[in-house]
C-alpha positions as CSV (number, residue, x, y, z in Angstrom):
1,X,39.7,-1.6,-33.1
2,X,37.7,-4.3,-31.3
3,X,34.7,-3.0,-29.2
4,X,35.2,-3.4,-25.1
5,X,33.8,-6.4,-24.6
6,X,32.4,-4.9,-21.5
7,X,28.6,-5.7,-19.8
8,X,26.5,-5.6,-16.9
9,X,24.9,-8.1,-15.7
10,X,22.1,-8.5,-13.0
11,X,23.3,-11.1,-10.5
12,X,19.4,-12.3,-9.9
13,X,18.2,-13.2,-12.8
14,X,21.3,-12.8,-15.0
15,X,19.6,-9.6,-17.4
16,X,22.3,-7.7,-19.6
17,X,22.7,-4.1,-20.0
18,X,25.1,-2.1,-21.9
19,X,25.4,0.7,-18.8
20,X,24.8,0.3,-15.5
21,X,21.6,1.3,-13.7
22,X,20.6,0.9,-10.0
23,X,17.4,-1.2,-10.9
24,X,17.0,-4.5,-12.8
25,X,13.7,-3.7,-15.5
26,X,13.7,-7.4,-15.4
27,X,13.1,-8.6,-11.8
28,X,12.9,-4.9,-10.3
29,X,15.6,-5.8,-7.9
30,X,17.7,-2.6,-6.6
31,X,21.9,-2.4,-7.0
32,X,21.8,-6.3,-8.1
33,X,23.4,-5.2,-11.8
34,X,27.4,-5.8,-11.8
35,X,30.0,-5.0,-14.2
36,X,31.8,-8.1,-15.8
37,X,34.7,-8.2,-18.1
38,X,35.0,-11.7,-20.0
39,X,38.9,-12.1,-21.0
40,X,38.1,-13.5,-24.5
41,X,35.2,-12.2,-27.0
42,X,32.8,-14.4,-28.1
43,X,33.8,-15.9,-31.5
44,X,31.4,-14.0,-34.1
45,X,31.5,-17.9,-36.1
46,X,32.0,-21.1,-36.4
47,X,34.9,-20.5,-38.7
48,X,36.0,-22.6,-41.8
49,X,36.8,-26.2,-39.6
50,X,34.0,-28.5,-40.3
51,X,32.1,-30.5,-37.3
52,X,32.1,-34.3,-36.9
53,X,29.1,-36.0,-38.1
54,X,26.4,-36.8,-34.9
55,X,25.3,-40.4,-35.0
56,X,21.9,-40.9,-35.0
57,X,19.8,-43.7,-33.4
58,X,16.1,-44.6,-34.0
59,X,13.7,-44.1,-31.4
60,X,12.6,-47.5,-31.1
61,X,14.6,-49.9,-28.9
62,X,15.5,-51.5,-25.6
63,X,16.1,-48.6,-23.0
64,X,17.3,-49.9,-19.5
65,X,16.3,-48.6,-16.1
66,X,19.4,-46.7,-14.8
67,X,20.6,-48.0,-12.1
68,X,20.5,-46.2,-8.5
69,X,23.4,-45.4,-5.4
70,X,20.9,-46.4,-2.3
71,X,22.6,-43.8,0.4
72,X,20.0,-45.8,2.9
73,X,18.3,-42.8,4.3
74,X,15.2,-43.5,2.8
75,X,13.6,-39.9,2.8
76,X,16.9,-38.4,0.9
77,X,16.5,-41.5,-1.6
78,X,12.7,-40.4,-2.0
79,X,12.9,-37.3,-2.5
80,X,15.6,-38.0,-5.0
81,X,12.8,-40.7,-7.0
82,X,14.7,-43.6,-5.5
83,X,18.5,-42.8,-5.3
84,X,21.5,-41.1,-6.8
85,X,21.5,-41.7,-11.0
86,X,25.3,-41.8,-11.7
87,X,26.2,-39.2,-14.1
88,X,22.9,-37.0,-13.0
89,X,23.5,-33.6,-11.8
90,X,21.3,-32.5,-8.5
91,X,20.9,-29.0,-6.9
92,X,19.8,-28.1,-3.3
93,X,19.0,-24.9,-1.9
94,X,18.2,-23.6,1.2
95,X,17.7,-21.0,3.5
96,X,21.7,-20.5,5.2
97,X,21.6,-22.6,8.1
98,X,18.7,-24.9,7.3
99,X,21.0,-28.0,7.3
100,X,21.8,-28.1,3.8
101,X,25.4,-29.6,4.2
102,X,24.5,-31.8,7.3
103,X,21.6,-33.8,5.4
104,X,24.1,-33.9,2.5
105,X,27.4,-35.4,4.9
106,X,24.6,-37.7,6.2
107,X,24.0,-39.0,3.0
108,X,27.6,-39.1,1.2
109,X,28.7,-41.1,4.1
110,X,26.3,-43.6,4.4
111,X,27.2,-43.9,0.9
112,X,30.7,-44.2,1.5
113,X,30.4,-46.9,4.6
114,X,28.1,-49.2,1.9
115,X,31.3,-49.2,-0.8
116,X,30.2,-46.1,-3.1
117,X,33.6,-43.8,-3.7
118,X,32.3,-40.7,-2.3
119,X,34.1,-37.3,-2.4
120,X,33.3,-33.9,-0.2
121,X,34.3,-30.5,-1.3
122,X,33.8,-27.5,0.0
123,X,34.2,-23.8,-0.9
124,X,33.1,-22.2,2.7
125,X,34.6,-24.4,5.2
126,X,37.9,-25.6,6.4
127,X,38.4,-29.7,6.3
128,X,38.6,-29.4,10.3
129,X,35.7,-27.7,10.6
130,X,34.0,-30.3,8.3
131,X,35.3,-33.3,10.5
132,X,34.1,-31.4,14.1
133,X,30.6,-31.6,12.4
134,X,31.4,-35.5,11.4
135,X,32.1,-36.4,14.8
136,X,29.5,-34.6,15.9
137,X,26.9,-36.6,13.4
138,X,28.8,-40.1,14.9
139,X,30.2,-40.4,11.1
140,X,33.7,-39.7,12.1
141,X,34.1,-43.4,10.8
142,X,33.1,-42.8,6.7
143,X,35.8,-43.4,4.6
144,X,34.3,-40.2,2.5
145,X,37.1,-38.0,1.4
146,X,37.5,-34.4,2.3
147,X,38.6,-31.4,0.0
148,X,38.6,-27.9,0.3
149,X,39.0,-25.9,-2.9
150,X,37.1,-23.0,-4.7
151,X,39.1,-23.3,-8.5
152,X,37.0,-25.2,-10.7
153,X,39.9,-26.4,-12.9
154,X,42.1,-27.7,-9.7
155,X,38.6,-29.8,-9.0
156,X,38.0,-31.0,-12.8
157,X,41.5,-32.7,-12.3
158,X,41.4,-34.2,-9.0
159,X,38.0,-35.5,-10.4
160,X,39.9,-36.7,-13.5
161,X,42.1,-38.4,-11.6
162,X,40.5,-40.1,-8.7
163,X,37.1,-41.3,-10.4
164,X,34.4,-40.8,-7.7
165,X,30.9,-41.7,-7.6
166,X,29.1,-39.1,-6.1
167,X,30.9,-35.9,-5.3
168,X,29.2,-33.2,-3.5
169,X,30.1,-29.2,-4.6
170,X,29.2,-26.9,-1.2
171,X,28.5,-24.4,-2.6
172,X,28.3,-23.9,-6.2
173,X,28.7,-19.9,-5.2
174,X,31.9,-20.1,-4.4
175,X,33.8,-21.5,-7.5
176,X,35.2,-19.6,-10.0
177,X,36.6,-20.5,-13.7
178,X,40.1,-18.3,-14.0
179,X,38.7,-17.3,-17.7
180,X,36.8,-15.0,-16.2
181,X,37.5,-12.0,-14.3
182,X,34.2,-11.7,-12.4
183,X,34.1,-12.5,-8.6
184,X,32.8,-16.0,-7.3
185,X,29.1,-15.8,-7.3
186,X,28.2,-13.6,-10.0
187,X,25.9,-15.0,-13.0
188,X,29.0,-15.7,-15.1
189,X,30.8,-17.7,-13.0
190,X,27.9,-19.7,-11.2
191,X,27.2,-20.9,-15.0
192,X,30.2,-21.3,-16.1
193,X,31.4,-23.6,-13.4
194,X,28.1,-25.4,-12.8
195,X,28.4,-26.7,-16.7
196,X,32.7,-27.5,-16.5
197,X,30.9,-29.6,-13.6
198,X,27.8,-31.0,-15.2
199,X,29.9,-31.8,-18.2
200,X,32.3,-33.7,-16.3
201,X,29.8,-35.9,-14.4
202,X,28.0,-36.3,-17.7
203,X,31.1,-37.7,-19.6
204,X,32.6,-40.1,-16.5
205,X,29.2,-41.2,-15.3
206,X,29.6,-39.9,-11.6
207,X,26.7,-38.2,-10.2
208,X,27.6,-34.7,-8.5
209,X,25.2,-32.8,-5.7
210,X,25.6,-28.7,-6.0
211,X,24.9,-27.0,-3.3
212,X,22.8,-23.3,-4.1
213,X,22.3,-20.3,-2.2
214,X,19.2,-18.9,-2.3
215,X,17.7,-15.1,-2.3
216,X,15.7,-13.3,0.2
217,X,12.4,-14.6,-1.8
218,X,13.5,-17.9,-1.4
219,X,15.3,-18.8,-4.9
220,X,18.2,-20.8,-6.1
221,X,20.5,-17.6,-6.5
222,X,22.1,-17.1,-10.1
223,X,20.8,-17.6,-13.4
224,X,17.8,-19.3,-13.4
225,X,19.1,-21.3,-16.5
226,X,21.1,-23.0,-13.6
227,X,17.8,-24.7,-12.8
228,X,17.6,-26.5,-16.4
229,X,21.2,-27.2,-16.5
230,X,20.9,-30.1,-13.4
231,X,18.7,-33.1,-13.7
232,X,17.3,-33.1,-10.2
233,X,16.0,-29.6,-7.7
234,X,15.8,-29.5,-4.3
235,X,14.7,-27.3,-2.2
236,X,15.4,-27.6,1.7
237,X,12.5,-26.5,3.7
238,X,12.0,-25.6,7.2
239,X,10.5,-22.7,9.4
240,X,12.9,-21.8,12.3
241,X,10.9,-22.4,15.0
242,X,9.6,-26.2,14.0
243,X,12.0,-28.7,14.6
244,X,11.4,-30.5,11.3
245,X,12.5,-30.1,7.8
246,X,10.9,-30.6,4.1
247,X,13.6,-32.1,1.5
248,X,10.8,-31.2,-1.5
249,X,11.5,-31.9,-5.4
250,X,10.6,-29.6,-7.6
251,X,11.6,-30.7,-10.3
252,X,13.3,-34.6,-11.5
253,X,14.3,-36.3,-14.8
254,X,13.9,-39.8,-12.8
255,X,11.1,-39.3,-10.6
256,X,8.3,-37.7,-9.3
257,X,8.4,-33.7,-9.0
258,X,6.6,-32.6,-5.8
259,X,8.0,-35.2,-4.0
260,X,9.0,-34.3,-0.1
261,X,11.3,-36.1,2.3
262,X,10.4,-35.2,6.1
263,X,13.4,-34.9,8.6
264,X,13.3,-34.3,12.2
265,X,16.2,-32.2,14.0
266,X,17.8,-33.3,16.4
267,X,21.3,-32.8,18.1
268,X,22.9,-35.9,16.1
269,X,22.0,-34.1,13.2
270,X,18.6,-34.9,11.0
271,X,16.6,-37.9,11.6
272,X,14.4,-39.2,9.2
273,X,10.7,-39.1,9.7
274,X,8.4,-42.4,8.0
275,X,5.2,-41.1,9.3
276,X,4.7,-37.4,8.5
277,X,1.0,-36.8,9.4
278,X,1.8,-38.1,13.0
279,X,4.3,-35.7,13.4
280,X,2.2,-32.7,12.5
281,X,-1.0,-34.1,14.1
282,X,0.9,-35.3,17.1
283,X,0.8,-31.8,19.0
284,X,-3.1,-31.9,18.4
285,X,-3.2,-35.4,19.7
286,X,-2.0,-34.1,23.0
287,X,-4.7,-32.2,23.6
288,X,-6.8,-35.2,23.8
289,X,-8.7,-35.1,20.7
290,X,-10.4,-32.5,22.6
291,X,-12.2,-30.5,19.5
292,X,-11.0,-26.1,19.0
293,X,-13.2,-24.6,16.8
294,X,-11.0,-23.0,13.7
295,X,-9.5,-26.0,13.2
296,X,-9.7,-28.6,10.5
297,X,-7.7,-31.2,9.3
298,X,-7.1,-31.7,5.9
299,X,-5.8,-34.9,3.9
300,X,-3.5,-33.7,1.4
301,X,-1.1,-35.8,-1.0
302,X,2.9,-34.7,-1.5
303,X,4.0,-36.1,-4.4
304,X,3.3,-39.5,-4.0
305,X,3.1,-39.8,-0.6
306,X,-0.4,-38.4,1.6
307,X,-0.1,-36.4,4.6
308,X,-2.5,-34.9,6.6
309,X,-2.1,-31.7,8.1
310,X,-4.4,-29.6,10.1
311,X,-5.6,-26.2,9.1
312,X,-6.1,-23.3,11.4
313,X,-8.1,-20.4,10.9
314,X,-9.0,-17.5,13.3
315,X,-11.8,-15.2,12.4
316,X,-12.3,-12.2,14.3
317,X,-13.9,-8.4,14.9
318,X,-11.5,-6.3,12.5
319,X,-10.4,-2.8,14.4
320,X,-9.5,-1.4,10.9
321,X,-10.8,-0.1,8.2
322,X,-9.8,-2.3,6.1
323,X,-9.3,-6.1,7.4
324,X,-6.6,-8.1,8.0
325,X,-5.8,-10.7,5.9
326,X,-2.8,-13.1,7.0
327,X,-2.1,-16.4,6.3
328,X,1.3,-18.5,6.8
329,X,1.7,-21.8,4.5
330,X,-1.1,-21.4,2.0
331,X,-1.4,-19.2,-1.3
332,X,-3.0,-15.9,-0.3
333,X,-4.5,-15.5,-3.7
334,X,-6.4,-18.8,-3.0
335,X,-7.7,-17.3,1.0
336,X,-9.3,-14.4,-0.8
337,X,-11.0,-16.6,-3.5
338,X,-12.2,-19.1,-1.1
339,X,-13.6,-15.8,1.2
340,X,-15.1,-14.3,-2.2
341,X,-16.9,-17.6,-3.2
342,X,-18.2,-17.9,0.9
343,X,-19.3,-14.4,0.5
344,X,-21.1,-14.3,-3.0
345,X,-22.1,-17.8,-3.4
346,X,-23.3,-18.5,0.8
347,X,-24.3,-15.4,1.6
348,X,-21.5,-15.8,4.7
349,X,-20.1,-12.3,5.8
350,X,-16.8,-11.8,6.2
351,X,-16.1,-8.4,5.2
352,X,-15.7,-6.9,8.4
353,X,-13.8,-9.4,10.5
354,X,-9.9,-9.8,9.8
355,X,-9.2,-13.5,9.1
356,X,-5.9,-15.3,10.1
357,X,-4.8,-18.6,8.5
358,X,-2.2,-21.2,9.6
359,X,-1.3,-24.1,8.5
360,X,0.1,-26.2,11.6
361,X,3.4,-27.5,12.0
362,X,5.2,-24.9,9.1
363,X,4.6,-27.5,6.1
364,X,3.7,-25.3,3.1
365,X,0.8,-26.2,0.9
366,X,0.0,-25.8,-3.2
367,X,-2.7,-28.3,-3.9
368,X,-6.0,-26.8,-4.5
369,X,-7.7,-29.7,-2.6
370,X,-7.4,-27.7,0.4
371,X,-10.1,-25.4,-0.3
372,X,-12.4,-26.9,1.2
373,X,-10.5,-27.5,4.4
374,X,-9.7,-23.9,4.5
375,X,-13.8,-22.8,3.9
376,X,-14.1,-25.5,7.3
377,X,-11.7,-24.1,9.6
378,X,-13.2,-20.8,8.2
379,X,-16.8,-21.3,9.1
380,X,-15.9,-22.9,12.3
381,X,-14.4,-20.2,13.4
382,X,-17.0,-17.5,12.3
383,X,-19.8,-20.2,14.2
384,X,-17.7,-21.1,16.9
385,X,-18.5,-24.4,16.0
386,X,-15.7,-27.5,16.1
387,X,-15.2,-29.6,13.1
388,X,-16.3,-33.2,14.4
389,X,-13.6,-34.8,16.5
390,X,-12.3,-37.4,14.1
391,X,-13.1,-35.3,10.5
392,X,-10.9,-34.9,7.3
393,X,-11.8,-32.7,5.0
394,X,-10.9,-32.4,1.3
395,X,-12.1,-30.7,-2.2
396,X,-11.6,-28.3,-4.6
397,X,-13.9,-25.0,-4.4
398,X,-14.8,-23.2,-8.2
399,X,-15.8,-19.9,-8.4
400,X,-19.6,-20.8,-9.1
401,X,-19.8,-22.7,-5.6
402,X,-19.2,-26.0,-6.6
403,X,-16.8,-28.7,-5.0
404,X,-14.4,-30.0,-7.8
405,X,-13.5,-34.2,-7.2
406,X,-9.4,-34.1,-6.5
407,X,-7.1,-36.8,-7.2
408,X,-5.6,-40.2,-4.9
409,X,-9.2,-39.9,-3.3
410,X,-8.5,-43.3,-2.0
411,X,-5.0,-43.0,-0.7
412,X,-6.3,-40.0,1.4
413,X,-8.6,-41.5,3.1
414,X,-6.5,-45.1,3.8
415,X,-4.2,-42.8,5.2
416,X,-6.7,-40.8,7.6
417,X,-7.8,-44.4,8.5
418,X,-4.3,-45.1,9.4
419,X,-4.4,-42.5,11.9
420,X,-7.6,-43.4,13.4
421,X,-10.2,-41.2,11.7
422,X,-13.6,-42.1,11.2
423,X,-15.4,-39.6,9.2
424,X,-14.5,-37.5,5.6
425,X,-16.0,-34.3,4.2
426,X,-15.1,-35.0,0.8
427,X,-16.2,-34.0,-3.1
428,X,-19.5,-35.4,-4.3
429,X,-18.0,-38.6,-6.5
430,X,-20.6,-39.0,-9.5
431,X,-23.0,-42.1,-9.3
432,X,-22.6,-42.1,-5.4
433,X,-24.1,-40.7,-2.4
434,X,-23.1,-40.8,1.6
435,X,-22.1,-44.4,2.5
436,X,-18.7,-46.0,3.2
437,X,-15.7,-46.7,0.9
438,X,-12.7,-49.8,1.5
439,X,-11.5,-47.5,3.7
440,X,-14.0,-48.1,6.1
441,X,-14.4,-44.2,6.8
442,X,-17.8,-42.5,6.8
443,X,-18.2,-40.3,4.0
444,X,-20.1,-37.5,3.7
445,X,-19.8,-35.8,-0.4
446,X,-20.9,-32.3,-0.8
447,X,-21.6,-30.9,-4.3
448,X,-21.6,-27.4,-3.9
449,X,-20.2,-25.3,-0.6
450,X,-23.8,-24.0,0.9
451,X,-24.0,-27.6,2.0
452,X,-21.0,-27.3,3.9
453,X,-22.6,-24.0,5.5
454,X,-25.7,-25.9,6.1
455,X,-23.4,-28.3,8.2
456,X,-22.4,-25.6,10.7
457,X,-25.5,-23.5,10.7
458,X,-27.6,-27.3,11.7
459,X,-24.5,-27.9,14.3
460,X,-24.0,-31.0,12.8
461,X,-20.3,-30.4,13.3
């Protein structure tokens, strides 16, 4: 007699056990493990049929550009590395209520008024409830098609059958294959419909758009073999409180990973932002340029597009034992380098005094050329000294001191030139000393960080 075909299998990063247990050993997530009971065993071979013969091509020869669906809301098409590739396969995921399925009826529609065949479906609402938020974008016009439908088979046909363009899945959690008996978003059945889809797209040369939960740290839910399955991940970014959100790419077979498409809330839905680093300076130039000491702004690059940001820091007595350390956009692990360098390398003291860090305006930052931003707003806080009205700053710290040269050194700067500034704390560039660039901005290159001290102890700031 056959063995049960039985498992269990964790629902966050798809682990398989043979008995159930209340923690994953995998992720350590608690009660995340899940019984599922496939209704056909796994053939043990490939049996006696022979497979067709693969042709083979040479690597050499002429490879054409793919061509692109332009939805015409230029931050979506960036973020995407220029448009929609028919028969590519793109993921989103969100935080729920982030605007995940308004930026995405935004986009299928303005694809559908310029003549692409677009089709909607969705697993979570009602088509009525998807036409109130239409009329409520001022897209009640689109000729985008509606559907609402959880059974991947019953969508494989109607795809058969119509021949979209770009069909958008909301959400991929909430399909199910009927060859398995496990409930709509467990690891099975996320997988097993995200690859009916991706095959189908693949073969008829539509693109489709899946829409992803995510978990309480902030992932795509389901197996994170769902990532590498799609061509193209997004991830919708946004703090609650901001009125703006990130459309970032983490990962694209046509474009450039890291890229981020800015959007602006607003009650017609999101509205696209061209000039980031006004929007998150623009609160600062209300105050009247008037200079706060903790504060620094720093010229960063997303993808390929530069955007300055500024960088907050509070330094203050610490009423504990042991001193705060809290910081809201940046990597943490970095704060307590760039505090361990100021410490061992300057001589700066900071072991006593609990140390906030903010970066303004909720954007989220990875690149290590805001170390030296962060040391600024740092020590200008500790002195009580502002940053000079009119400042970027930018560099890499090491762990001997020294500031590291980043990359786009030049597109930073045009960029803070744009926005009127006139001066730039920057890397020491080799074969060059203080002077000017194209840019026309004043620079002044530091080689190791006790220079940068020296700047605030002089009050040159």
């Amino acid at each position: 007699m056959a063995k049960n075909a039985e498992r269990f299998v964790c629902q966050s990063c798809g682990a398989l056990y043979r008995k159930w247990q209340g923690k994953c050993d995998s992720c350590n997530e608690w009660n995340s493990i899940v019984e599922e009971v496939p209704l056909t065993s796994v053939p043990k071979g490939l049996g006696g049929t022979k497979g067709r013969v693969i042709e083979l091509v040479g690597l050499k020869g002429e490879a054409q550009a793919p061509s692109r669906w332009i939805s015409g809301i230029t931050e979506f098409d960036r973020a995407c590395g220029g448009g929609l590739v028919p028969g590519s396969a793109v993921l989103i995921g969100g935080d729920p209520g982030i605007g995940k399925s308004t930026i995405l009826l935004q986009a299928v529609a303005s694809l559908a008024t310029a003549g692409v065949s677009a089709l909607y479906i969705s697993g979570e609402e009602a088509v009525d409830q998807i036409r109130m938020r239409a009329e409520r974008l001022g897209l009640s016009e689109a000729p985008l098609q509606l559907a609402t439908e959880t059974s991947v088979r019953d969508i494989l046909t109607t795809l058969e059958q119509q021949r979209p363009d770009v069909v958008v899945i909301d959400s991929i959690q909430t399909m199910y294959v009927e060859s398995l008996e496990s409930a709509p978003g467990t690891v099975s059945q996320v997988r097993a419909s995200a690859q009916e889809l991706i095959r189908l797209a693949k073969t008829r040369g539509f693109s489709v758009i899946l829409v992803g939960h995510v978990t309480k740290e902030g992932t795509i839910a389901g197996p994170k073999v769902l990532e590498h399955m799609v061509d193209t991940v997004l991830y919708f970014e946004g703090e609650r409180g901001h009125h703006f959100r990130i459309l970032r790419a983490v990962k694209n077979r046509f474009g450039p990973a890291d890229e981020i498409g800015v959007f602006e809330m607003t009650d017609a839905g999101l509205a696209e932002v061209p000039n980031p680093s006004a929007l998150f300076l623009s609160e600062r130039d209300e105050d009247g340029g008037e200079s706060v000491s903790g504060a620094a702004v720093f010229a960063g690059v997303e993808g390929t597009r530069p955007v300055l940001v500024e960088i907050q820091a509070l330094v203050a007595p610490s009423a504990f034992s042991t001193p705060r350390r809290a910081v809201v956009g940046w990597d943490s692990a970095r704060l307590h380098m760039v505090l361990a360098v100021l410490e061992t390398r300057c001589g700066v003291s900071l072991a006593g005094r609990d140390v906030f860090l903010n970066v303004a305006g909720g954007l989220r930052i990875g690149e290590p050329a805001a170390d030296l931003a962060v040391a600024a707003a740092l020590l200008s806080s500790l002195g009580d000294r502002p940053v000079e009205s009119g400042t970027v700053v930018f560099g890499e710290i090491g762990l001997g001191g020294e500031v590291r040269a980043v990359s786009q050194t030049d597109t930073r700067l045009k960029e803070a030139a744009k926005l009127g500034f006139h001066r730039a704390i920057l890397p020491r560039a080799r074969g060059r000393g203080r002077g000017s660039g194209e840019s026309g901005i004043a620079r002044q290159e530091i080689g190791r960080l006790h220079e940068l001290v020296e700047v605030f102890e002089d009050g040159d700031s």
